[in-house]
C-alpha positions in Angstrom: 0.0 0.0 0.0 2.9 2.2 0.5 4.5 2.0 -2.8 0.8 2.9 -3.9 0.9 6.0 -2.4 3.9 7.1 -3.3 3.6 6.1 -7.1 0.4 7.9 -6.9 1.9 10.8 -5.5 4.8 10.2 -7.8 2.4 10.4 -11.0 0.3 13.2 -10.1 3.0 15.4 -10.0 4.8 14.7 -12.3 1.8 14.6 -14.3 1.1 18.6 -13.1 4.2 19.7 -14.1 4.3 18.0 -17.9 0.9 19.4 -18.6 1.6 22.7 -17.2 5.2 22.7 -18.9 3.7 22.1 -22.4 0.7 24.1 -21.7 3.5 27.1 -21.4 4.3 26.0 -24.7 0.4 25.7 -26.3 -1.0 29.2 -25.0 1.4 31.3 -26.4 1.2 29.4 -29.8 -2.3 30.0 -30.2 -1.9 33.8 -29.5 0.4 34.1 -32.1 -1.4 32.0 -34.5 0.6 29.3 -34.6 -0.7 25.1 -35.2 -0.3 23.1 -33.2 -0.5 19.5 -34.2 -0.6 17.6 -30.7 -0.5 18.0 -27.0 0.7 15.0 -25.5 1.0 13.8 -21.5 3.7 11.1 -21.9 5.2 9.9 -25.2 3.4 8.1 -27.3 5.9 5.6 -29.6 4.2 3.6 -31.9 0.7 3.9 -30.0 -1.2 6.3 -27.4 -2.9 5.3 -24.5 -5.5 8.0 -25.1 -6.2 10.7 -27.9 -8.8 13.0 -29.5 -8.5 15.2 -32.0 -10.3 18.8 -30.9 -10.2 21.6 -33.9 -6.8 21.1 -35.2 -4.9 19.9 -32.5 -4.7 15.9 -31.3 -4.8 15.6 -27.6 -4.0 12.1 -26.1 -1.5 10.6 -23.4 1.3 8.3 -24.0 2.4 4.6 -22.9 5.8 6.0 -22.1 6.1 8.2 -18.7 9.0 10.3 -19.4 7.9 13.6 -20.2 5.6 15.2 -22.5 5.5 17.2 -25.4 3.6 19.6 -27.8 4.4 19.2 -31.5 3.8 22.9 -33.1 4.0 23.0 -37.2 7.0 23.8 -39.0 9.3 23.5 -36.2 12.2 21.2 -35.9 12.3 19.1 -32.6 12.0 15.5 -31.2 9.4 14.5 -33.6 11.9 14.9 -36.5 9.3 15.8 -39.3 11.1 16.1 -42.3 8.7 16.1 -44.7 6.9 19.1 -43.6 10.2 21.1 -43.1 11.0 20.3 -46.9 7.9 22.1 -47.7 7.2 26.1 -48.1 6.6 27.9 -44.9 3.1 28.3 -44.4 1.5 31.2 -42.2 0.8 29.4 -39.4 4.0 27.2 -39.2 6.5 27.9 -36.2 9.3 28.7 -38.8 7.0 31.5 -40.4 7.1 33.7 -37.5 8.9 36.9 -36.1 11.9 35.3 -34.0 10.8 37.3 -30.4 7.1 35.4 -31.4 9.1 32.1 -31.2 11.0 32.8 -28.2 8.2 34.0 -26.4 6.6 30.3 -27.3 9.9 28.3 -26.3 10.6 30.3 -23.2 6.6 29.5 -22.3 6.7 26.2 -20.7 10.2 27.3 -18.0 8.3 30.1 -17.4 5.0 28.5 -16.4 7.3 26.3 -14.4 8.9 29.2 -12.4 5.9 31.2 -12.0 3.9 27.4 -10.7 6.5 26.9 -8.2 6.4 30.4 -6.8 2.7 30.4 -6.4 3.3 26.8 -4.8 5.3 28.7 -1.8 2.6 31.0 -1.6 0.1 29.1 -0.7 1.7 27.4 1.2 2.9 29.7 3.8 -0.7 31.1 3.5 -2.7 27.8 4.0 -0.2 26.0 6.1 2.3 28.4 7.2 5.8 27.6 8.1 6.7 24.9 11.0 10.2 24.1 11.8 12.9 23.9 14.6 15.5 26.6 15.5 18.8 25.9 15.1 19.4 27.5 18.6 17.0 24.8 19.9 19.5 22.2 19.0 21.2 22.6 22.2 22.9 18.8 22.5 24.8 19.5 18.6 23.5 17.1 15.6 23.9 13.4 15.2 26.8 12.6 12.1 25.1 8.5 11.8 27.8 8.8 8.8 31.2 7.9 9.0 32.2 9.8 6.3 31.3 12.9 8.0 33.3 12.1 11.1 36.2 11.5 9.2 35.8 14.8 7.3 35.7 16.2 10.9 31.9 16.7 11.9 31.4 14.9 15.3 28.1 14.3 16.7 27.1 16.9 19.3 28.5 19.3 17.0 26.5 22.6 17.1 26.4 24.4 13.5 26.7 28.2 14.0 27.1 29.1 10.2 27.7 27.6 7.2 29.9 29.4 4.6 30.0 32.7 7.0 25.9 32.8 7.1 24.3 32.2 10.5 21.8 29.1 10.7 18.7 29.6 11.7 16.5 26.7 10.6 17.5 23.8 11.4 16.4 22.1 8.4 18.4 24.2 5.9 21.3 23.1 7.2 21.8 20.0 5.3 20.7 22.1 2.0 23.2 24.3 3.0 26.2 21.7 3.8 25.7 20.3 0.4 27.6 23.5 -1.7 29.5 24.9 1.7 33.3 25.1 1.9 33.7 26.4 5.5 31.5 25.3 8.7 32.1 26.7 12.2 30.7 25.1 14.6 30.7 25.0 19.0 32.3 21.8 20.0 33.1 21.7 24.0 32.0 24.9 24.5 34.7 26.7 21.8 33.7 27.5 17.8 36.1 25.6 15.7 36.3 26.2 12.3 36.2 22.9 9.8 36.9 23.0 5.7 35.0 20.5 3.9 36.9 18.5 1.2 35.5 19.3 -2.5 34.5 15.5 -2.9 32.8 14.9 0.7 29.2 14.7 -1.4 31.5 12.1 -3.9 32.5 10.8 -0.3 29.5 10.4 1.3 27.8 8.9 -1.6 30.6 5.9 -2.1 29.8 5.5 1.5 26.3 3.4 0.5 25.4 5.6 4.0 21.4 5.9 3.6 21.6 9.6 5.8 21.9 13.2 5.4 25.0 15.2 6.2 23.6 16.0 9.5 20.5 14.5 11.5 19.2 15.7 14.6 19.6 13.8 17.3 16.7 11.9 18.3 15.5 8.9 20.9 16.6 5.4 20.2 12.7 4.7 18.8 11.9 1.0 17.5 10.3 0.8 14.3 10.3 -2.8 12.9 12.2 -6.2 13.9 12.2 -9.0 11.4 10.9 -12.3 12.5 13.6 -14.5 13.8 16.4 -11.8 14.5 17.8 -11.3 17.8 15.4 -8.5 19.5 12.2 -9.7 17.9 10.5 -11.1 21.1 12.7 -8.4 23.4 10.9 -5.1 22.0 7.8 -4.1 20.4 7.4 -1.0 17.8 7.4 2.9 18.9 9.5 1.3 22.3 11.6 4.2 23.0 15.2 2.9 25.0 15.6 5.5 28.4 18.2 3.2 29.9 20.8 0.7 28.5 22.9 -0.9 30.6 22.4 1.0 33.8 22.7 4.3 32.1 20.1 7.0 31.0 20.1 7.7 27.3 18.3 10.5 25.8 19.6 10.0 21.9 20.0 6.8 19.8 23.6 7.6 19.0 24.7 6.9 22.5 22.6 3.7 22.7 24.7 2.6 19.4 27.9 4.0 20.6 27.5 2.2 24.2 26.6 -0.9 21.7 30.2 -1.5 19.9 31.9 -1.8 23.9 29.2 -4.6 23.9 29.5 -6.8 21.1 28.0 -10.7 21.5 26.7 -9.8 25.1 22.6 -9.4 26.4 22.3 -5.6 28.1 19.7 -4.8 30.9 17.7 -1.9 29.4 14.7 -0.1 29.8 12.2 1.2 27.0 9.0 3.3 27.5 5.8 1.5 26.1 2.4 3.0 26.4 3.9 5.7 28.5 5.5 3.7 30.8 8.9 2.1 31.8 9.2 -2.1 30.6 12.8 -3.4 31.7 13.9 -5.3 28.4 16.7 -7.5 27.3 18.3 -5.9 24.5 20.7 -9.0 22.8 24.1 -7.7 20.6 25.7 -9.2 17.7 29.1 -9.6 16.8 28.9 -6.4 15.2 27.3 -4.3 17.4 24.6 -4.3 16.1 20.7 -5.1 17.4 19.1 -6.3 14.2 16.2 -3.3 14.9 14.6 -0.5 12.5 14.8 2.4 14.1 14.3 5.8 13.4 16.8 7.8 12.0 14.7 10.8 12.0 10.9 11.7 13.5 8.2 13.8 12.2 7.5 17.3 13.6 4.1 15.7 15.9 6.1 12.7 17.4 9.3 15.6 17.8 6.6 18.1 19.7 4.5 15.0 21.3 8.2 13.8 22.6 9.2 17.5 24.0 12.6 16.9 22.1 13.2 20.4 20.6 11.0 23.9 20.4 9.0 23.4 16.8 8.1 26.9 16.0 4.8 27.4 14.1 4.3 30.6 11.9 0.5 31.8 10.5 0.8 34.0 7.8 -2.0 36.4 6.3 -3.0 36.2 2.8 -1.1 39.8 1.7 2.1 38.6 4.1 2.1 35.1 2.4 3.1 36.9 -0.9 6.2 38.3 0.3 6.6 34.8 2.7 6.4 32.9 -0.2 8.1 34.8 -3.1 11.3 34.6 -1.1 11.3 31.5 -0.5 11.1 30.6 -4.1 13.7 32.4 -4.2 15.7 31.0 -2.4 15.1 27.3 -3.7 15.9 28.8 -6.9 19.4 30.2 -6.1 20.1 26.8 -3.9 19.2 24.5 -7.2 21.4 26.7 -9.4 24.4 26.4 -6.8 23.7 22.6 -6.1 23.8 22.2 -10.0 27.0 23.7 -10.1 28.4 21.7 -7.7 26.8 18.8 -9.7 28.7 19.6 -13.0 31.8 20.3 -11.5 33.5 16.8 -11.5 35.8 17.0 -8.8 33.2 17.4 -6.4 32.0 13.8 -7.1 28.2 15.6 -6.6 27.2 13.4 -9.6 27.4 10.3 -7.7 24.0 11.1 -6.3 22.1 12.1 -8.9 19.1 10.1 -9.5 16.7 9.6 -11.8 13.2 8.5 -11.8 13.8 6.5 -9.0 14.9 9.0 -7.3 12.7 11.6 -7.7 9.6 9.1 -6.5 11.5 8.1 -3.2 11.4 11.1 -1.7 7.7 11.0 -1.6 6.5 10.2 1.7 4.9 6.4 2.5 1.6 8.3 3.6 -0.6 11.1 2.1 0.6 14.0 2.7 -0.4 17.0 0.9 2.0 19.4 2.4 4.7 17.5 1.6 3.2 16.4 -1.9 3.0 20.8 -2.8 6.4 21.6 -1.6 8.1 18.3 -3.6 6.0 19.4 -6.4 7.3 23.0 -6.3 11.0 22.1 -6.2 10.8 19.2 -8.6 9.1 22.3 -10.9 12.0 24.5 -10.4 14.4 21.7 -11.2 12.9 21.1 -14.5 12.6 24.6 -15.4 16.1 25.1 -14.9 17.1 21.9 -16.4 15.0 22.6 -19.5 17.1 26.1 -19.7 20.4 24.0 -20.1 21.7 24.8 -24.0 21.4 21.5 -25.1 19.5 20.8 -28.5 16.7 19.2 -27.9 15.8 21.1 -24.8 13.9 24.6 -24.9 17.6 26.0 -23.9 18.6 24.5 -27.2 16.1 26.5 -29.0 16.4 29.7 -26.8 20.5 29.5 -27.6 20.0 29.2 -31.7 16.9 31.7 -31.6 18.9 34.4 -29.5 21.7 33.9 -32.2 19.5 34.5 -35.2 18.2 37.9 -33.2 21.9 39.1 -32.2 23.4 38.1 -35.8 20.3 38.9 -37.8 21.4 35.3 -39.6 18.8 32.2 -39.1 20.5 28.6 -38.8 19.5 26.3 -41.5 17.3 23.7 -41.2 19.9 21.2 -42.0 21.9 22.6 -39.1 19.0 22.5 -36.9 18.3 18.8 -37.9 21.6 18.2 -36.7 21.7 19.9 -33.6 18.3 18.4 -32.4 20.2 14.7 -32.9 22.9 15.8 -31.7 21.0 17.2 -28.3 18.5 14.4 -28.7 21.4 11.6 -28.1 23.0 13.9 -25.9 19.8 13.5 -23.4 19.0 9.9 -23.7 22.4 9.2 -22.6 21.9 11.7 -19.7 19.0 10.2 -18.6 20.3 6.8 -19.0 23.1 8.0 -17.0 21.1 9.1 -13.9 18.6 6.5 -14.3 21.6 3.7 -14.0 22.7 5.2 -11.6 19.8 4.3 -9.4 19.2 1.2 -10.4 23.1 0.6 -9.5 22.3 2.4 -6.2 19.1 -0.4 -5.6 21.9 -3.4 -6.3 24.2 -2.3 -4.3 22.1 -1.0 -1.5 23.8 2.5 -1.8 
């Protein structure tokens, strides 16, 4: 039922944005005049799942969920229709008209995708504001569950003053922060030390197969799942929280796992609160330290609040204040994309080790339906293909914009020949690319990276 909801999620977004995209693409045609000969959701190779032809234009939905498209006459792109380039412009072809009409209609479908996700953030901080935890209420320092990071020289307990010279206020833009930072001070022991990230500690911390972010908060040692037959599946029961191992108080899992590697092959004493009260347990180790339990790397805002870990600050908005709320932080999710995309395409980083694909993109949907969460994925995934779709690459709307802006600097338009070319050329360019970041998850899945 899970994957359910999350490939329904998955779709519907992705979905949104495709329509929405082209639909950038359609409305401007039609004010200038200009045919267009389909309007597809997916791609449909060789046969459609749906279509119907309304006045001149065939709307239908494809078999093949990688995108979308709308196929406008007299244009060169994916569709590759030589036949009606080799004809004589007509009036209503794309080819026919002034070049800042033709810019207008390939910028279209970026531009409904910048615009979507800014009105996104809008509503959001006007329907359901903005909830999150101060960094200054992260008064025990962050959990590093990565090695990688400790090696780097984050320690758990570590508390992040600023990244990159700018002061931390949220707690969760910290890791969104970390990604492209060079510089972190942080308090350790009382005294601000100063640590230099590596270039390559995303390249790092992705061959580290390490399923966590650069820094967690530090949370309870909470029981989510035991498999039947390992070690602790008769000891302790799901949402036991561990308040004592081995004669000791705990308040956060990492000392329960720390305590656990001076333990290895032996049965601790413990103590876990159930129902809201204390149940002495048995907690058994392997010969690795570990307890063969799911626990909880990281807790929702309601269990965080229902648990008194940390302040969670909640912020109403009015509907005029919203606008301003909102608009900056589109903003800023726009100028954080564009930095983490540089850091992406610079190789010595190693950032490309954790791009994803499809894949990807539908695991960071949530298990359960959540339409907060559902909006805000949707507005950032919308930003990422609008900038993505600005890359110069033929094939993309970049592509275009780049030729297009030539012709109106130079006053000289490429020919069609050329442009044939350059759409292949683009067109091989991005299958590869996303056969690239699509193998890449499917080698992340093998190896359990």
């Amino acid at each position: 039922m899970e994957v359910v909801i999350k490939l329904s999620q998955f779709l519907l977004s992705l979905s949104l944005l495709i329509v929405l995209h082209e639909l950038g693409h359609f409305i401007p045609a039609k004010l200038f005049k200009t045919k267009v000969e389909k309007f597809y959701l997916f791609f449909d190779i060789k046969y459609s799942l749906f279509k119907k032809k309304i006045g001149e234009t065939v709307y239908g939905i494809g078999w093949l969920p990688l995108g979308g498209y709308v196929k406008i006459a007299g244009m060169i792109d994916e569709s590759m229709d030589k036949e009606q380039m080799a004809e004589e412009p007509k009036p209503w072809e794309f080819r026919s008209k002034p070049a800042w009409q033709r810019l207008i209609i390939m910028l279209g479908g970026v531009t409904v995708n910048f615009i979507l996700a800014f009105v996104i953030y809008i509503g959001i901080a006007f329907y359901y504001g903005e909830n999150y935890i101060p960094n200054s209420a992260v008064k025990d320092g962050i959990w590093i569950a990565n090695p990688t990071m400790e090696e780097i020289g984050l320690k758990t307990g570590d508390k992040i003053i600023s990244v990159d010279g700018e002061k931390v206020d949220n707690f969760y833009s910290v890791n969104e922060k970390l990604f492209v930072a060079k510089k972190v001070l942080v308090e350790r022991d009382g005294k601000e030390q100063e640590i230099s990230l590596p270039i390559d500690f995303i390249g790092q911390l992705s061959e580290s197969g390490k399923k966590s972010s650069i820094a967690e908060l530090r949370v309870p040692f909470v029981v989510i799942a035991t498999e039947e037959g390992s070690i602790n599946h008769e000891n302790v029961k799901p949402k036991d929280i561990v308040v004592n191992f081995n004669g000791n108080k705990v308040k956060y899992a990492d000392e329960v796992i720390a305590a656990a590697q001076n333990l290895k092959g032996q049965t601790v004493n413990a103590v876990v609160l159930r129902d809201k009260k204390e149940v002495p347990v048995q907690l058994k180790i392997d010969k690795d330290g570990k307890f063969e339990i799911t626990q909880a790397l990281r807790l929702p805002l309601s269990n965080i609040e229902e648990l008194k870990l940390y302040e969670v600050r909640r912020e109403k908005y009015g509907f005029f204040e919203s606008f301003s709320v909102g608009t900056e932080k589109g903003y800023d999710k726009l100028v954080g994309y564009g930095k983490q995309l540089k850091v992406i395409f610079t190789p010595k980083t190693g950032a490309y080790k954790e791009v994803g694909g499809f894949y990807a993109i539908f695991d960071i949907f949530p298990n359960t339906w959540s339409w907060e969460a559902f909006w805000n994925i949707t507005a950032i995934l919308s930003i990422m293909l609008g900038v993505m779709n600005l890359l110069p690459i033929p094939a993309l709307d970049g592509g275009h914009v780049m030729f297009l802006l030539f012709e109106m600097i130079t006053g000289r338009k490429p020919g069609d020949k050329f442009m044939e070319y350059a759409q292949i050329t683009g067109f091989v360019l991005l299958i590869t690319l996303v056969l690239l970041v699509n193998g890449n998850d499917i080698f992340k899945i093998i190896t359990g990276k």
